[in-house]
MARGU-337000 format. One record per residue (C-alpha): residue in three letters; residue number from 1; x, y, z. Coordinates in steps of 0.001 Angstrom, whole numbers, plus 500000, padded with zeros to 6 digits. Layout:
# MARGU-337000
 type seq   east  north     up
  ALA NUM      X      Y      Z
...
# end
This chain:
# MARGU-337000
 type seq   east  north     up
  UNK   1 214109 829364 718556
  UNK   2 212731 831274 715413
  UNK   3 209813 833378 714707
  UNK   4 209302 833603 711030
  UNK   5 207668 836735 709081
  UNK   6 206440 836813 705757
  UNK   7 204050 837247 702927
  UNK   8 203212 835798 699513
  UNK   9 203532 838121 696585
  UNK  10 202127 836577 692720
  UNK  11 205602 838449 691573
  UNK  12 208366 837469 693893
  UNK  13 206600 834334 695402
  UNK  14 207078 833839 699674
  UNK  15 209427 836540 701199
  UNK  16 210470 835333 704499
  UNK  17 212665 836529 707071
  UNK  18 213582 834830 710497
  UNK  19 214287 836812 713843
  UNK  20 215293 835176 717044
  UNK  21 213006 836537 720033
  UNK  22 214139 837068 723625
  UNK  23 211778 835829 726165
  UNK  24 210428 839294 728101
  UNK  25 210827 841569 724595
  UNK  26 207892 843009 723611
  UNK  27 207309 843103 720131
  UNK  28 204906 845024 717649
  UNK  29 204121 843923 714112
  UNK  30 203841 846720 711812
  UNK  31 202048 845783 708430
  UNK  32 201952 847928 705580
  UNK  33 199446 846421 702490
  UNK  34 198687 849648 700367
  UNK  35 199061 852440 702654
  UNK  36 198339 853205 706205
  UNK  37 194547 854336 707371
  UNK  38 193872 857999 708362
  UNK  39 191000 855818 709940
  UNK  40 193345 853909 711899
  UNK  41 195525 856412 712712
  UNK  42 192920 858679 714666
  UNK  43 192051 855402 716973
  UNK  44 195646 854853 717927
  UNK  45 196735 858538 718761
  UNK  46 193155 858430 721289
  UNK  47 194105 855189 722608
  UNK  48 197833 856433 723497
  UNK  49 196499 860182 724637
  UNK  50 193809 858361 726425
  UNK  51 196595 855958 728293
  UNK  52 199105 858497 729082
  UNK  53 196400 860667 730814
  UNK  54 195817 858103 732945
  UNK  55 199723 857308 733929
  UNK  56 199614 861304 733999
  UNK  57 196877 860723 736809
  UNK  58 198330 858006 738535
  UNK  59 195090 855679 738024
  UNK  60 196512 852311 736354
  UNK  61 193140 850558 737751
  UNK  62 193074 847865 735417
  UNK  63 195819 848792 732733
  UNK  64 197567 845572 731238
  UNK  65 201124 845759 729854
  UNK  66 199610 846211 726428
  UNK  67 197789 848985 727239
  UNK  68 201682 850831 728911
  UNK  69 203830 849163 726487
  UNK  70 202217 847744 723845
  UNK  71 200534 850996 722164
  UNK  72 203676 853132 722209
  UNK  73 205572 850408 720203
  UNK  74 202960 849820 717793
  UNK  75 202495 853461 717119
  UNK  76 206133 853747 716439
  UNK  77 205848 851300 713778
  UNK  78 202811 852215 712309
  UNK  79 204413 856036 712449
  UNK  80 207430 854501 710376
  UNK  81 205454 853384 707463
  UNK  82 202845 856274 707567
  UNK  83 205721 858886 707562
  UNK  84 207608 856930 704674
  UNK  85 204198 856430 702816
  UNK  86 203772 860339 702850
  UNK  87 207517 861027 701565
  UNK  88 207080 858442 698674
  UNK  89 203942 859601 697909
  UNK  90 205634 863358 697629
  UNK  91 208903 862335 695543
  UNK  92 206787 860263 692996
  UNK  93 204576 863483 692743
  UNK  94 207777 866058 692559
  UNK  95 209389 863103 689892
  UNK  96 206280 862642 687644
  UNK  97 206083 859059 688776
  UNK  98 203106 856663 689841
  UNK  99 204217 854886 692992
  UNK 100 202194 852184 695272
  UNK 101 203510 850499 698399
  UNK 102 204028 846886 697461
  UNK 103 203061 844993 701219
  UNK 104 205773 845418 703401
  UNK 105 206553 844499 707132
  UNK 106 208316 845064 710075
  UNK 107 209242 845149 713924
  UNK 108 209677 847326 716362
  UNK 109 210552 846305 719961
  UNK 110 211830 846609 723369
  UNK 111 215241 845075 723368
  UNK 112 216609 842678 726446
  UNK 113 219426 840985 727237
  UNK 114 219631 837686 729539
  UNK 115 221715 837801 732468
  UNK 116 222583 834221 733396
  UNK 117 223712 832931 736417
  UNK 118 226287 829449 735869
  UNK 119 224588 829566 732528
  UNK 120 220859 829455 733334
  UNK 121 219459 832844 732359
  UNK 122 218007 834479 735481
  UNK 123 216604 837672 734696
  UNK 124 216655 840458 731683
  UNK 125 218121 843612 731335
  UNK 126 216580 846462 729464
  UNK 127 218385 847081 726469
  UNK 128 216674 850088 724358
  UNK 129 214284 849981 721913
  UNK 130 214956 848317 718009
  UNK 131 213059 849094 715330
  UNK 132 213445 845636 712505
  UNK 133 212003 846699 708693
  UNK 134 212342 843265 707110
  UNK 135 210805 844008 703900
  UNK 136 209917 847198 702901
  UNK 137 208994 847405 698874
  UNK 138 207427 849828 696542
  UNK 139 206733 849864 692993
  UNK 140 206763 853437 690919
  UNK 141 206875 853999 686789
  UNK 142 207033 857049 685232
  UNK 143 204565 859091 684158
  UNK 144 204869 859038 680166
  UNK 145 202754 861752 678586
# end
């Protein structure tokens, strides 16, 4: 089985990409349009200070695996393209150059691997963490002047 990513652009038509999930992996879909949010940013750095206070407490009254898991992974991805955003936006600006993020996308998950048992699989293994940038496009010119 196949989960399938993409995103139509008037330029370069459908870009697809297929990955091939492991039941128990939790995945986090990082999207990156024009740009990541300051906005957004802010809410997701409360939500994960806000969550590990409470592990730091030991009150998980009502926490979900999203809430442990879940908010971690996503800020890792949403850290990627914020961090990369920043470093573009600094060597178009050192290189005279106008540069915009073209929409990009990617994954970043907990990684498992299926122990079987006479070939039925019987339980997973923690395997790390994986971080999957399918497409990741920008477009820059130079500054003529």
């Amino acid at each position: 089985m196949y989960s399938t990513l993409g995103l139509y652009s008037p330029t370069h038509g459908w870009i697809t990409v297929n990955n091939k999930p492991v039941a128990g992996e939790y995945r986090a879909i990082g999207l990156d349009l024009q740009g990541m949010s300051a906005e957004q940013a802010t809410e997701l750095q409360k939500k994960v200070e806000e969550t590990k206070s409470r592990v730091d407490a030991s009150d998980l009254t009502g926490m979900t695996k999203h809430d442990l898991v879940g908010d971690i992974v996503f800020s890792t991805i949403f850290g990627y393209f914020g961090l990369n955003d920043i470093q573009d936006q600094i060597s178009a600006q050192s290189s005279d150059m106008v540069q915009y993020r073209a929409p990009s996308f990617g994954l970043f998950m907990t990684s498992v691997t299926p122990l079987y048992w006479f070939g039925i699989p019987r339980e997973v293994k923690m395997g790390g963490l994986v971080m999957d940038v399918d497409n990741y496009m920008t477009m820059a010119r130079c500054v003529i002047g």
